[in-house]
N, C-alpha and C positions, 0 to 999 in steps of 0.2 A: 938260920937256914931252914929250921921248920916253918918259917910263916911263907917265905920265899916256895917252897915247894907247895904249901896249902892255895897260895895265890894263884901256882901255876894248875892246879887239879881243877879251881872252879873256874880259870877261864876258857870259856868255851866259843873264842873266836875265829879260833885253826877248826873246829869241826864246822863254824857255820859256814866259814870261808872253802872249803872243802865240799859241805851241800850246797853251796850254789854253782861250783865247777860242774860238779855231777850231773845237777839240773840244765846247766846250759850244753851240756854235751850232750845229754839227753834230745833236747829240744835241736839243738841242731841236727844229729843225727835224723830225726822225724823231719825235718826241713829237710834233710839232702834226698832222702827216701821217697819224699812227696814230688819235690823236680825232678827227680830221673823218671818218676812213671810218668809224670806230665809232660818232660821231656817227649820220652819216647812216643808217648802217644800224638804229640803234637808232629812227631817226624813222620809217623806213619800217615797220618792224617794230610802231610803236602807231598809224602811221596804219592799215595793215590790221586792227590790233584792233579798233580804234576803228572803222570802218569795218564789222567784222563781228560789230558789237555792235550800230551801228543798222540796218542788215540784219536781225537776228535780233529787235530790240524794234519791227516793221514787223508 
């Protein structure tokens, strides 16, 4: 039973497995953050097209 719990203290595949959850939530979080500004800016960006398209066919 003691070697069974000493085995379980040094493996340390739940913590790595755990830091790369982290890490890819991380990362995605920065991906979703990055396409909504890009997002938005790209909407803003054909509403004024568009806006200065029927302006000009006036």
């Amino acid at each position: 039973m003691a070697n069974l719990f000493a085995r379980f203290m040094k493996d340390e595949s739940g913590a790595t497995a755990i830091e790369y959850g982290l890490l890819a939530a991380l990362i995605a979080l920065g991906i979703i953050a990055g396409a909504t500004t890009i997002g938005t800016q790209v909407g803003t960006t054909f509403t004024t097209i568009g806006t200065s398209l029927t302006d000009a066919n006036k």
